[in-house]
C-alpha positions, 0 to 999 in steps of 0.5 A: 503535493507536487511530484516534485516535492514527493521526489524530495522528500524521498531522496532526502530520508533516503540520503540521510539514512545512507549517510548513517546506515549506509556501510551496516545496510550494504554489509547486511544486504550482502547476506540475502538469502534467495530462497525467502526472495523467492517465497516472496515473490510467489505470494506478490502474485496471489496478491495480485490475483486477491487484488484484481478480483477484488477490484473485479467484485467492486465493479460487478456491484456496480453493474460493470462487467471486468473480465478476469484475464483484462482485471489481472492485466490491468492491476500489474500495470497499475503496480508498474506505474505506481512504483515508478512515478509520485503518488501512488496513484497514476496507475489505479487512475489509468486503469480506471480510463481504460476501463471506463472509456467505452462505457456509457458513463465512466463515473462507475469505473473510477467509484470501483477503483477508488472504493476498491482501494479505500478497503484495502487501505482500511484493512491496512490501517486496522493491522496498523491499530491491531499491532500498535496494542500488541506492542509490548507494554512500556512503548509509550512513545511509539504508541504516541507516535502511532496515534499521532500519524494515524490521527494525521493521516485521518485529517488529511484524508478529512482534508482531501475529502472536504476539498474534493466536495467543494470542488464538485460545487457540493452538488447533490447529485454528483454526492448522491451517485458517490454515496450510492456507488459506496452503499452498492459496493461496500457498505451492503450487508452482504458486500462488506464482510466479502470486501473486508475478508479479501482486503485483510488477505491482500493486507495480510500478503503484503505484510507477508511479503515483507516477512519474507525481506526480513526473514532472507536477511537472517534477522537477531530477532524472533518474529514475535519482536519484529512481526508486529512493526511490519504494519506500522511501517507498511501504514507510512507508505500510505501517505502520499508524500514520496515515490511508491512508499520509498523514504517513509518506509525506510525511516519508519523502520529506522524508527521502529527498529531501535524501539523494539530493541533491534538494530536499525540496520535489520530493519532498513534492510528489510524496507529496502529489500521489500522496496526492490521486491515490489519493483521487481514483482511488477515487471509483468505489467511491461508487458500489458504496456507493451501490447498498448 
């Protein structure tokens, strides 16, 4: 999709949310409560640290050698560029360059970062699932709405798969060399289940971080009627379709919110929160980009 059109779509959903909601999200914003900024801002670095050693674990399975201290680096800058520009995905390719341009082949290192992201968004999609049967009983129509953005989101990564292979010319070489840097990197026995543990911890911190935006905003709720809607609204953001998830996310809680019997305000407010968070929280990758 053109970035153009991802910056659209964002500025759309968030100029009509600001046009409804505007006055009930400032009012609320006005309340935060900097101890659960803090908290959350704490978990973004080990999640950071989960992520990069996941990525480092990726690449070792793939007979590359990623120092700890350059993986940490690498990953905060890639957070940086993929909050501020379309897609979500110019960082994750940057840092698979860099990586990979003294190499002997740089194939590697792009499979370790596409296979590193891909278990992570599994895990991601799998809480979404997991929350959609917790709903409460009665919530048909978010349970529709659930199925049908994850049957969506599965065709268009169909999509993109599929287009991709016709791309490549359907060479059987190039599909063997991806289909075994993923047999080495993931679907090994004794890799999965280390690749599926540390995705459910990174996926676990971001959904813990979100708690921490809800909960600095002093919500009506208990977290048993919120926690459940922060993976449905964090699985939006996965869809390409506007800059670092803003938009999507916000109007997705806006959704959710009501459904659950809560205000819609509480729940953009915490996306908007959790947006300038996750902004703030990659800040350290100036640095790696000023040392370049």
């Amino acid at each position: 999709m053109p970035r153009l059109i991802r910056l659209l779509v964002s500025a759309g959903i968030l100029g009509f949310i600001a046009l409804q909601f505007g006055d009930g999200v400032v009012s609320q914003l006005q309340r935060i409560d900097p101890r659960w900024v803090l908290g959350g801002l704490l978990i973004t670095v080990v999640q950071v640290i989960l992520s990069a050693w996941r990525w480092q674990f990726t690449a070792a399975r793939l007979q590359l050698t990623l120092a700890a201290g350059t993986a940490v680096r690498e990953y905060y800058l890639a957070t940086l560029v993929n909050q501020v520009l379309p897609g979500g995905v110019m960082g994750d390719a940057q840092r698979a360059w860099r990586h990979g341009r003294d190499a002997p082949r740089r194939a590697p290192a792009f499979q370790a970062v596409v296979i590193e992201r891909f278990s992570g968004q599994l895990a991601m999609a799998g809480l979404a699932l997991l929350a959609w049967w917790l709903w409460p009983p009665g919530d048909g129509l978010v349970r529709v709405g659930t199925v049908a953005g994850t049957a969506l989101t599965g065709v268009a990564v169909l999509s993109g798969g599929t287009a991709l292979v016709i791309a490549s010319g359907w060479r059987p070489a190039w599909l063997r060399d991806w289909w075994q840097a993923v047999r080495s990197a993931l679907l090994t026995p004794t890799v999965l289940p280390v690749q599926l543990l540390a995705s459910l911890l990174v996926a676990g911190s971001y959904i813990a971080v979100y708690a921490c935006c809800v909960m600095a905003l002093a919500p009506s709720g208990s977290p048993g009627d919120w926690l459940p809607l922060i993976p449905l609204v964090l699985f939006t953001m996965l869809i390409p379709a506007s800059i670092a998830g803003w938009g999507l996310r916000e109007g997705a809680a806006a959704l959710l919110w009501p459904m659950a019997g809560l205000p819609a305000t509480e729940g953009i407010s915490a996306a908007v929160l959790y947006g300038g968070l996750t902004l703030l929280a990659s800040t350290p990758g100036l640095i790696t980009l000023m040392r370049r």
